[in-house]
C-alpha positions in Angstrom: -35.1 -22.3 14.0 -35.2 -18.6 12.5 -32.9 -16.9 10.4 -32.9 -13.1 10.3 -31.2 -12.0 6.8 -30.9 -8.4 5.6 -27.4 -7.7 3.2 -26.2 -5.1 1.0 -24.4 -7.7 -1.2 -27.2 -10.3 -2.5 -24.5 -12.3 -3.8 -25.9 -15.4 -3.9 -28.5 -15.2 -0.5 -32.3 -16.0 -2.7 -30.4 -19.9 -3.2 -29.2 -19.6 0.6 -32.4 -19.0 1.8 -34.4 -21.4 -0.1 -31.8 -23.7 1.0 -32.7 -22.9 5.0 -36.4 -22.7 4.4 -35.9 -26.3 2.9 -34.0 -26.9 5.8 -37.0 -26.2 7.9 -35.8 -22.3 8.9 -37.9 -19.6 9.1 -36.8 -16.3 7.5 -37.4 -12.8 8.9 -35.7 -10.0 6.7 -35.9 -6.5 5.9 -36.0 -3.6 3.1 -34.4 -4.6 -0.1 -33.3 -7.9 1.4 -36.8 -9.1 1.7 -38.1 -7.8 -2.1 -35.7 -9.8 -3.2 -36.6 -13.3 -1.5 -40.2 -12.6 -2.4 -39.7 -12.2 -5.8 -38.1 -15.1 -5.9 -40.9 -17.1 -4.4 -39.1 -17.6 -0.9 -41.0 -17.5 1.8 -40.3 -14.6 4.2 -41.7 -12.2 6.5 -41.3 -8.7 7.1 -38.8 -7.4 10.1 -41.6 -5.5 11.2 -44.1 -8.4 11.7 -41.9 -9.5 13.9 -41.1 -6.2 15.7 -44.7 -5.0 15.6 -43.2 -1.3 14.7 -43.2 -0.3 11.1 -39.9 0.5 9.7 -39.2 4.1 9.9 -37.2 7.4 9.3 -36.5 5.9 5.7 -35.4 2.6 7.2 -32.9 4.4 9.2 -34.7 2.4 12.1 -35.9 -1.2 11.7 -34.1 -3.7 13.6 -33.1 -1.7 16.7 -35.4 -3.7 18.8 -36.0 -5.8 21.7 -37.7 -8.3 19.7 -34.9 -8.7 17.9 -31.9 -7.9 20.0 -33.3 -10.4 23.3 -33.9 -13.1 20.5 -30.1 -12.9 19.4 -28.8 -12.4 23.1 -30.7 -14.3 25.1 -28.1 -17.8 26.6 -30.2 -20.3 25.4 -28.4 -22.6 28.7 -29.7 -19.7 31.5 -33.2 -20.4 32.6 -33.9 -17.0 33.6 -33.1 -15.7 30.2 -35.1 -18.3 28.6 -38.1 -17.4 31.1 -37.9 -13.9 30.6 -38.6 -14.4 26.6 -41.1 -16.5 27.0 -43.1 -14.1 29.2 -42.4 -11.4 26.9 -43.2 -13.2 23.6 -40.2 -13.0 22.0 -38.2 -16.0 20.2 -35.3 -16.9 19.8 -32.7 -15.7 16.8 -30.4 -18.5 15.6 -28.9 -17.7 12.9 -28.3 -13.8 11.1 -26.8 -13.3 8.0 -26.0 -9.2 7.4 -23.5 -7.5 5.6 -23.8 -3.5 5.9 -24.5 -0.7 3.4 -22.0 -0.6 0.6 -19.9 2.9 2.6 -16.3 1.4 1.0 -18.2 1.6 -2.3 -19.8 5.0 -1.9 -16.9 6.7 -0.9 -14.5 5.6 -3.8 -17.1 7.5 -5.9 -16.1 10.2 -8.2 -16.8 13.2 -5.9 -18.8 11.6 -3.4 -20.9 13.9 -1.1 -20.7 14.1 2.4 -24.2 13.8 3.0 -24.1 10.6 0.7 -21.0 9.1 2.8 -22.8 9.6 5.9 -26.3 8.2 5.2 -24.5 4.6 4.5 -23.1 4.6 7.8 -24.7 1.0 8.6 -26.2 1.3 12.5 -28.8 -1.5 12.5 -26.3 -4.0 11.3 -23.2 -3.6 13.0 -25.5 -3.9 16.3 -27.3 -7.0 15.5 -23.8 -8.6 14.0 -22.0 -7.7 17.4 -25.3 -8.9 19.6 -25.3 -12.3 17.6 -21.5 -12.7 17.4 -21.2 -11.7 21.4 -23.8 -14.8 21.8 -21.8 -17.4 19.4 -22.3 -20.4 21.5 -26.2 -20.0 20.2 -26.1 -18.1 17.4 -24.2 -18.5 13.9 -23.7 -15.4 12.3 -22.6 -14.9 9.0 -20.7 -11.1 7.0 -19.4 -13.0 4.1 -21.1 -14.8 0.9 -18.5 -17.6 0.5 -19.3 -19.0 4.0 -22.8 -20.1 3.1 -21.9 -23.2 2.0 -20.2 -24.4 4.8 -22.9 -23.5 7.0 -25.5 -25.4 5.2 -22.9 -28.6 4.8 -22.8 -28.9 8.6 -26.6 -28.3 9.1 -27.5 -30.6 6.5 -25.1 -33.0 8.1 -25.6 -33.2 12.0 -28.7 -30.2 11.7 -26.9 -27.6 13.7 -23.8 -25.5 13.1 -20.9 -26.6 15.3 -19.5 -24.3 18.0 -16.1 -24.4 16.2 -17.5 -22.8 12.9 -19.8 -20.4 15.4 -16.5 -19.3 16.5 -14.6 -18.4 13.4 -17.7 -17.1 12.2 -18.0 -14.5 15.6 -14.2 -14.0 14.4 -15.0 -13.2 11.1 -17.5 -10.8 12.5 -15.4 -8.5 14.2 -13.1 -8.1 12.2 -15.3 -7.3 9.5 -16.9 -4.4 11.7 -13.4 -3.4 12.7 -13.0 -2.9 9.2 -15.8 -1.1 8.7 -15.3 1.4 11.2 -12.1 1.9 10.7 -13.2 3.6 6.9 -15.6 5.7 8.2 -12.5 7.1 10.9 -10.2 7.2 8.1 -13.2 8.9 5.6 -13.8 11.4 8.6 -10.3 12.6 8.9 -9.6 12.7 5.4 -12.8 15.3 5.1 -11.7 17.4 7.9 -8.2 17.6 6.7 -7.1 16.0 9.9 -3.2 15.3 9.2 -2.1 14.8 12.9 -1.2 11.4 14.4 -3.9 10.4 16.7 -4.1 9.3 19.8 -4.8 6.3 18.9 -4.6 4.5 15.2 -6.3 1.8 13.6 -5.7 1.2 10.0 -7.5 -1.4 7.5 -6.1 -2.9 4.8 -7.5 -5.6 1.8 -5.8 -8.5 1.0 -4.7 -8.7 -2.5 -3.2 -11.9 -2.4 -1.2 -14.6 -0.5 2.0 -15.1 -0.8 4.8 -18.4 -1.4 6.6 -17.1 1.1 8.1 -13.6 2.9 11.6 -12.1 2.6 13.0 -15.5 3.3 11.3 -19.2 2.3 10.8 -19.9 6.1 8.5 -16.8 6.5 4.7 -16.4 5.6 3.4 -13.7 3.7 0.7 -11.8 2.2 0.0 -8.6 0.2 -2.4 -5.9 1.2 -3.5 -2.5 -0.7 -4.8 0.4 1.7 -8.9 0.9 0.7 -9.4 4.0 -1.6 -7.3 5.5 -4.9 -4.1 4.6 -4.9 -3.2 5.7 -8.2 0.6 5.6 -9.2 1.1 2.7 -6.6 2.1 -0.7 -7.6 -1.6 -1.9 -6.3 -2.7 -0.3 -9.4 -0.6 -1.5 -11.4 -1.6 -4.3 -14.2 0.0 -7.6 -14.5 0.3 -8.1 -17.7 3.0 -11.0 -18.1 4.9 -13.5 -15.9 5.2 -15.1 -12.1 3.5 -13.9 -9.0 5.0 -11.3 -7.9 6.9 -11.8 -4.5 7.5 -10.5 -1.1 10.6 -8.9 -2.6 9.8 -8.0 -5.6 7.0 -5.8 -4.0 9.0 -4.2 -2.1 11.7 -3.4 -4.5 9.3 -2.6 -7.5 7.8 0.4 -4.8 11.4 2.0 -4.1 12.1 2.4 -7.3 8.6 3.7 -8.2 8.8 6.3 -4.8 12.3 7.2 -6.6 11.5 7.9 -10.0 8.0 9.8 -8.9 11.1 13.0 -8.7 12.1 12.9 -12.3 9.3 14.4 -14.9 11.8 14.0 -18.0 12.4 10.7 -19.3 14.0 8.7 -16.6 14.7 4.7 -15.8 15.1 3.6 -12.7 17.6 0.2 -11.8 16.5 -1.1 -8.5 18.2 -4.2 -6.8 17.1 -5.2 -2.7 16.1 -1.8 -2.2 18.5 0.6 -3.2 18.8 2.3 -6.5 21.9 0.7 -8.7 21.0 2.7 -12.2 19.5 6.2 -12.6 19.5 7.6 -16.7 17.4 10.8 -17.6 17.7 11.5 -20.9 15.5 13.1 -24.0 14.3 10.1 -24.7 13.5 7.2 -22.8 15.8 5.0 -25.0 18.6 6.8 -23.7 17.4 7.0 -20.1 17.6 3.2 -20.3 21.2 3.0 -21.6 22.2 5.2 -19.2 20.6 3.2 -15.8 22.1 0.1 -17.5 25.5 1.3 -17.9 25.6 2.9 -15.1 25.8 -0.8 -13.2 25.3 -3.9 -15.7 26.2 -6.6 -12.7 23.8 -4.7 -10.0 20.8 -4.9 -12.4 20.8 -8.6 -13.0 18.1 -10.0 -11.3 16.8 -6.4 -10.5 13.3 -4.0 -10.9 13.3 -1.4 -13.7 10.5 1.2 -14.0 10.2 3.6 -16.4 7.9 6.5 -17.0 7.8 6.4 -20.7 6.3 3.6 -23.0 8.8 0.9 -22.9 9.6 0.5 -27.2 11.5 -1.9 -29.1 15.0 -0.8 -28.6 14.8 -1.1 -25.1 12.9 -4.6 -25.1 15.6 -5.6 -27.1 18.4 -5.2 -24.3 16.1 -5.8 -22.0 15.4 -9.4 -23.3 19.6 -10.3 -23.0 19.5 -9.6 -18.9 17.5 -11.5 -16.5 15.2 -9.4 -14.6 12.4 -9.9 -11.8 10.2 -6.9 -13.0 9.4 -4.1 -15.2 7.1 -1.8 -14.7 6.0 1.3 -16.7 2.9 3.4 -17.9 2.9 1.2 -21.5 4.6 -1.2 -23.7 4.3 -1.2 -27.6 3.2 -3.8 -29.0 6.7 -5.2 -30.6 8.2 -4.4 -26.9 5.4 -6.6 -25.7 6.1 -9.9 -28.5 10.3 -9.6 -27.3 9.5 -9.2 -23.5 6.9 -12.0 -23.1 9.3 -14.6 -24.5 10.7 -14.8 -21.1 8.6 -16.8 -19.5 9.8 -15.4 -15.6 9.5 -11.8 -16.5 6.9 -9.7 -14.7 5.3 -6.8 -16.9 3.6 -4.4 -15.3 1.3 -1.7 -16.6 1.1 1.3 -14.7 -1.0 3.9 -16.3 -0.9 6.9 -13.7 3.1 5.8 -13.0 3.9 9.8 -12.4 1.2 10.4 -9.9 2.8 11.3 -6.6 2.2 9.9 -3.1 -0.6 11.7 -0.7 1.7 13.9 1.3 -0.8 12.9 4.5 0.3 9.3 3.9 1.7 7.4 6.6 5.1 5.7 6.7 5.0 2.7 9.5 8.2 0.6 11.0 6.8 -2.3 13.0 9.0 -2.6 15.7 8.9 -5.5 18.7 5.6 -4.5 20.7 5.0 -1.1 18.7 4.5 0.8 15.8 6.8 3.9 14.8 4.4 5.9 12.4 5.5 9.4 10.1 4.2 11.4 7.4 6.5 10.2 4.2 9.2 12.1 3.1 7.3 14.1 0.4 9.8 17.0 -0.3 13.1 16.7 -1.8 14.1 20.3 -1.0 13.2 24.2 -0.1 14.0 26.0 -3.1 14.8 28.9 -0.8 17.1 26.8 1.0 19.5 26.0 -1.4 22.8 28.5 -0.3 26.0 27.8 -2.0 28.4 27.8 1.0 31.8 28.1 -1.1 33.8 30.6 -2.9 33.2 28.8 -6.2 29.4 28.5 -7.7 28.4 25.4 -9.7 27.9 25.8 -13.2 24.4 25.4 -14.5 25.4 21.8 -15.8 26.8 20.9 -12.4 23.5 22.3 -10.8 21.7 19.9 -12.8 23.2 17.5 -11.8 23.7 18.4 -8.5 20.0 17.9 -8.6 20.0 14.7 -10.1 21.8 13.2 -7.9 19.9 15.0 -5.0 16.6 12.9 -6.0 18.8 9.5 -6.1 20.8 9.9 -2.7 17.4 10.8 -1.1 15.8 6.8 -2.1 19.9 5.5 -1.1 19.7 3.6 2.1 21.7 5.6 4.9 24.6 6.1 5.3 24.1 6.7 1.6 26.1 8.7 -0.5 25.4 8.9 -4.6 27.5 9.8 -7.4 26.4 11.8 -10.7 27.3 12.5 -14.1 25.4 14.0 -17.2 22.2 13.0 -15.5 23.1 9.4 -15.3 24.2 7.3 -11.8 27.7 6.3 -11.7 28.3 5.5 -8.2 26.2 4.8 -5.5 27.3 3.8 -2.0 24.5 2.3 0.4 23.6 1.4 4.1 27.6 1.9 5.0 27.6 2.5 8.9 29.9 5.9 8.5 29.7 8.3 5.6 33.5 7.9 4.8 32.6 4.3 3.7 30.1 5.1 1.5 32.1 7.7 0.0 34.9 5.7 -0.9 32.1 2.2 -1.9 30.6 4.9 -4.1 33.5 6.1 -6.0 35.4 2.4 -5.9 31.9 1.1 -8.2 32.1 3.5 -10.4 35.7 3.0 -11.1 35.2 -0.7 -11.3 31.5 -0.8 -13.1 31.9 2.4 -15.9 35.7 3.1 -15.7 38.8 5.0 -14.2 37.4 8.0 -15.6 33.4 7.6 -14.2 34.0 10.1 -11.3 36.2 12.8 -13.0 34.1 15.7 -13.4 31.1 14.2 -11.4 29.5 15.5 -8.3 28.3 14.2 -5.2 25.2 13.9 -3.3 25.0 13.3 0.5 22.1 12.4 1.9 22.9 13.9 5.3 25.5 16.3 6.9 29.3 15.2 6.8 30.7 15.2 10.2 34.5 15.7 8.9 36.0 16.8 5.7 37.5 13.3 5.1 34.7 12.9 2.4 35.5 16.1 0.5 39.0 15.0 0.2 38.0 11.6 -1.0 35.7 13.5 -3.7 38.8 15.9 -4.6 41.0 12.5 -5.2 38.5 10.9 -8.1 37.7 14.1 -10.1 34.6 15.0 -8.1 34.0 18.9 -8.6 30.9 19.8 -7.3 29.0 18.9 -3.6 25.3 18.5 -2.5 24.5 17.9 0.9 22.2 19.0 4.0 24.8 20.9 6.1 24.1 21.3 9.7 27.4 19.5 11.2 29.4 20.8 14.0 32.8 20.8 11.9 30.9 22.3 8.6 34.0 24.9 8.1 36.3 22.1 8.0 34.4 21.0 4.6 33.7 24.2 3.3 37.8 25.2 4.0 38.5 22.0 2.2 36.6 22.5 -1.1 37.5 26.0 -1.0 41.2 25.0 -1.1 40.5 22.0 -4.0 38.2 24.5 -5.9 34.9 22.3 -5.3 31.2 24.1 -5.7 29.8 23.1 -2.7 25.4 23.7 -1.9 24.2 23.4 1.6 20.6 22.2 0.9 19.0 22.8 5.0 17.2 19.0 3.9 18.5 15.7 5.0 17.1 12.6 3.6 17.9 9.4 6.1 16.6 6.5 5.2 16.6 3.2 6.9 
């Protein structure tokens, strides 16, 4: 039998190969691969002994041969096959171990050249991995380090390697070199500045970890992270204290980072299945966090906070009273840390670069039954020019602010959504209602029930899409609200404009609507 072996990661192949040669193998390598083996005193020979052509074009060509490509094709069951190497001198390949050129690490360098991305494209070993894996009934062919040991169980045990494990090896394979060509497509459009959907799309993802279970107990799970810099996302993010994280909690944590990635001030952000249920901006990030827990103390039970401030004592202290799934933020002092990790559920997490926005170019999928719906992410929370007041009053400058506020929330509130705000902080937030009336009035009913009778007077209100009647203005006027945000655009926008007009409610058209579902 004859092993070919060339790989980028050595990771443990000089004790695999000594292990085949004992085994009664012959090794054929190349390059770097086969320095290595004969340094370590295992017997090899060179790819081009076997080739009879020297390596050439600085090892750009080496295996891209007949020698070597009829030995890993040929069906060992066809006679003619079998004939046809024997008249040409060729023998047969049975087992390859490659990996390819380390592109995945070259292009996560710090300003990585072109040139250097593009010399380690593999070509010799994706073509001898797909001309081995296409003949898996004769040859076992191995991309990944931890599956050496299996392979030399079974030969030691019954001296071949089943056609089973041949199988999910050929598997293994192509999806490895799916993989890999899938980075250098994503690499290549990246460089050109390529920001249209294609034609077609392939995406490749690591996995970080499995999961105990999906949304529900009954469903399977796992966590991936997209291959490149993804700083600011919660797959940078350090684990510093408490259970795996979840399905949900995943999911939840990144909401309520994608929300408070708007706010530059101080700001903490209450999360619970999705949907914001605290917002605070403040001076300090002490008061931030007094005002996102205030703003709903039920909602936040069992619930993700993030902030983008170092998380201190005072706020470890209330923290520590309230059960909660997950904090994240950019740092924790030390005292923070000793009151937090007392709880023995608690997830901390660390996220240094917490304020770094999304890639604009980034993709936004919805797997849907037999497809894939695919957009750009919603990356802009308005058009500064587009901002018209549409009613005889203005808004104050306070109002504006937090007209603004509660712009960023309503934009991260599941639609229908409609979100109440006051001095910078939350205090009602109506979700996911199926007509814009409801979440009116489920906005204005929480904040009456969670902060008090008086939560909504002198508040303003944030839409995060056009209101089809003025049935929502008058529900504002009724709790105190004095001041409107909302995309405009409706058939019947006079009938809301009229309306404020005639209850002396500031109302801004914004030209931006912000569904999300």
């Amino acid at each position: 039998m004859r092993a070919l072996i060339s790989v980028s990661d050595k990771t443990g192949v000089v004790e695999f190969a000594r292990e085949l040669v004992g085994l009664g193998l012959e090794i054929v390598s190349t390059g770097g691969t086969y320095g290595k083996l004969k340094e370590a005193g295992v017997p090899a020979i060179e790819i081009s002994e076997l080739t009879g052509f020297p390596e050439c074009l600085d090892g750009r060509v080496k295996t891209l041969h007949p020698a070597v490509h009829a030995g890993l094709l040929a069906m060992r069951s066809n006679p003619d096959h079998m004939k046809q190497l024997t008249d040409l001198n060729i023998e047969t390949i049975d087992l390859v171990v490659v990996n390819l050129y380390p592109f995945k690490a070259t292009i996560l360098k710090e300003n990585v050249q072109r040139q250097d991305a593009v010399e380690n494209i593999d070509i010799g070993g994706p073509t001898m991995l797909r001309s081995a894996a296409k003949n898996y009934q004769d040859v076992a062919v191995i991309v990944d380090p931890r599956d050496y040991g299996k392979v030399l169980t079974e030969l030691k045990e019954q001296n071949h390697v089943s056609l089973d494990t041949k199988f999910y090896l050929m598997q293994k394979v192509f999806e490895h070199t799916s993989s890999y060509d899938t980075m250098i497509a994503d690499y290549l459009r990246k460089e050109r500045g390529d920001r249209s959907l294609p034609e077609t799309l392939t995406m490749t993802f690591e996995k970080v970890q499995d999961m105990r279970y999906g949304e529900n107990p009954h469903q399977s799970a796992a966590f991936y992270r997209e291959i490149g810099k993804k700083k600011g996302s919660i797959t940078d993010a350090l684990q510093l204290h408490g259970k795996e994280l979840s399905f949900n909690n995943i999911n939840d944590t990144n909401g309520a980072l994608e929300l408070l990635k708007e706010f530059t001030e101080p700001t903490v952000v209450g999360c619970k299945h999705g949907n914001p249920c605290g917002v605070g901006s403040a001076e300090d990030i002490y008061t931030a966090w007094q005002k996102a827990f205030s703003a709903d103390k039920t909602s936040i039970f069992g619930g993700i906070v993030v902030a983008n401030r170092e998380v201190n004592r005072e706020m470890a202290e209330e923290m520590k009273e309230i059960f909660l799934e997950v904090v994240v933020a950019p740092s924790y002092s030390q005292e923070a840390l000793e009151l937090l990790t007392i709880k023995k559920n608690i997830r901390l997490l660390e996220l240094k670069d917490i304020e770094v926005p999304q890639d604009e170019a980034a993709y936004d999928l919805k797997k849907v039954n037999g497809g894939l719906i695919v957009q750009t992410i919603d990356s802009k929370l308005l058009a500064e020019g587009d901002l018209k007041v549409v009613t005889d009053r203005t808004p104050s400058e306070k109002e504006m602010e937090d007209l603004l506020f509660a712009w960023k929330v309503v934009k991260f509130v599941k639609s229908n959504g409609i979100a109440l705000a006051k001095d910078k902080q939350s205090v009602g937030i109506g979700p996911g209602q199926v007509n814009r009336i409801w979440a009116t009035k489920q906005s204005i009913e929480h904040a009456k029930e969670l902060i008090g009778e008086d939560a909504t007077k002198g508040a303003v209100l944030a839409s995060d899409a056009f209101f089809p009647f003025d049935d929502c203005v008058e529900a504002a006027h009724q709790a105190g609200v004095t001041a409107i945000i909302q995309p405009g655009g409706a058939g019947r926008d006079e009938d809301s404009i009229r309306k404020c007009n005639e209850y002396g409610i500031a109302m801004v058209f914004t030209g931006m609507r912000h569904f999300k579902h």
